[in-house]
C-alpha positions, 0 to 999 in steps of 0.5 A, spaced: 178 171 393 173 175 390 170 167 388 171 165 393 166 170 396 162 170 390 161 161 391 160 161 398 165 157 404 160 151 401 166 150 396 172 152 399 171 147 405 179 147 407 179 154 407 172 155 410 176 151 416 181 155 416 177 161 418 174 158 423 179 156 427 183 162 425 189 164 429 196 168 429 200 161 427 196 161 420 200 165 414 197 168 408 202 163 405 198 157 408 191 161 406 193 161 399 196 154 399 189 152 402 185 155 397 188 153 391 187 146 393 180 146 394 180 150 387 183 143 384 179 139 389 172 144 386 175 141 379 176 134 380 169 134 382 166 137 376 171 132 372 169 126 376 161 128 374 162 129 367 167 122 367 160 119 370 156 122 364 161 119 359 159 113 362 153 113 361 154 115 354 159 110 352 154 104 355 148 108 350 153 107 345 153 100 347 146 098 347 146 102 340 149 099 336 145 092 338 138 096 338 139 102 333 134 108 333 134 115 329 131 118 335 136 116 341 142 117 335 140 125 336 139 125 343 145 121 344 150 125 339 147 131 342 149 129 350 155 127 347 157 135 345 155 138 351 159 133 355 165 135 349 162 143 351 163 141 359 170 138 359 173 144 354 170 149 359 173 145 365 181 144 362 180 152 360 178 153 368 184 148 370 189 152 365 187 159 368 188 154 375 194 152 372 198 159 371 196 162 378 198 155 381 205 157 377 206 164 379 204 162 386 209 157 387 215 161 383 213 167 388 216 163 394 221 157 397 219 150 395 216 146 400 212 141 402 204 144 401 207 147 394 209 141 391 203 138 393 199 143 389 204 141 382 203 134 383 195 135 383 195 139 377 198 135 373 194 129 376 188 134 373 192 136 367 192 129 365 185 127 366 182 133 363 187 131 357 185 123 357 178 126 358 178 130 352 180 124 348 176 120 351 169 124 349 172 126 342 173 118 341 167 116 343 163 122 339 167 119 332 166 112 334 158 114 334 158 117 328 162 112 325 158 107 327 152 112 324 155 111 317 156 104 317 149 103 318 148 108 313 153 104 309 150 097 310 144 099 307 145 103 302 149 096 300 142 092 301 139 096 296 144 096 290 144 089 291 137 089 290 138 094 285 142 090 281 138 084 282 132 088 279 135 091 273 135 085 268 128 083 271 126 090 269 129 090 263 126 083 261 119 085 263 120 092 258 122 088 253 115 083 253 110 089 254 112 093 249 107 095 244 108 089 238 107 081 238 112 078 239 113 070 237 113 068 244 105 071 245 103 066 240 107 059 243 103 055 248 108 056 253 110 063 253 108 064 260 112 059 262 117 060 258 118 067 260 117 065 268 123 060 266 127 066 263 127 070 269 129 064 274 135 063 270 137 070 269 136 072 277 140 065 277 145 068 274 145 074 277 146 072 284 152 067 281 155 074 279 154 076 285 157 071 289 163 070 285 165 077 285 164 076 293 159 081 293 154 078 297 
């Protein structure tokens, strides 16, 4: 009972009662059993605040993806660890629980309060466990969500890379340092404007017809 002093009565109200209106008819057996029921009730409320802040999270993750930004990405994946950070620390909190629980209901007979407790902590056990899930899903589909974008504009650049290329090629050929028959035509510059028209043409084309874009 050292954490139960060591919290105050503030967190163990069921217990808190019992002392109050303490009397002979009330059983050690009861005492523990009251106990160990506002440990669980103590878990299924840090449960239920890191379920909200998961929400948060997942609505952030939402409006992300319609408005990226650098900025918010880090702090996003930032909050979305400490939340990972929380609910690890709260199922190792729910697993010590588990084997007190455990070795309590095996010290006595089965009644109605211990079988109250066992279905407790599975209900807890269960929704620690989809809460782990939960958070470590939602922290990939994030990072997924980062490398799609990355992915997109790495895309748009080799698309333009590829556009570029024959132009760059083309304009390094006429700027070499020897006169070329082209220089003396009268319409040399027309020609080589039709020239990088028709090879930009021919590019998209292949592009298209490749599926690319």
């Amino acid at each position: 009972f050292f954490f139960f002093f060591f919290a105050g009565t503030a967190a163990f109200p069921g217990v808190a009662e019992l002392m109050g209106n303490w009397d002979e008819s009330i059983t050690m057996d009861h005492l523990v059993n009251v106990f160990l029921e506002d440990t669980l009730d103590s878990i299924r409320d840090l449960l239920d605040v890191d379920s909200d802040h998961l929400e948060a999270r997942e609505d952030e993750v939402d409006e992300h993806v319609l408005v990226p930004s650098h900025r918010k990405d880090a702090q996003l994946v930032h909050s979305l660890y400490q939340i990972q950070r929380q609910v690890a620390l709260h199922r190792r909190l729910l697993l010590m629980t588990n084997k007190v629980i455990l070795s309590f209901v095996k010290m006595g007979k089965k009644d109605p309060f211990r079988v109250d407790l066992i279905d407790n902590l599975q209900s807890l056990l269960y929704a620690v466990e989809n809460l782990q899930e939960k958070t470590t899903h939602l922290l990939n589909l994030h990072l997924a969500l980062g490398d799609h974008r990355t992915n997109q504009l790495l895309y748009i650049l080799t698309i333009f890379n590829v556009l570029f290329i024959p132009l760059t090629f083309l304009v390094g050929f006429y700027g070499m340092n020897f006169r070329l028959p082209e220089f003396e035509w009268r319409y040399g510059h027309e020609y080589f404007l039709s020239l990088v028209v028709v090879v930009s043409s021919l590019t998209l084309g292949l592009l298209k017809f490749n599926q690319f874009i």
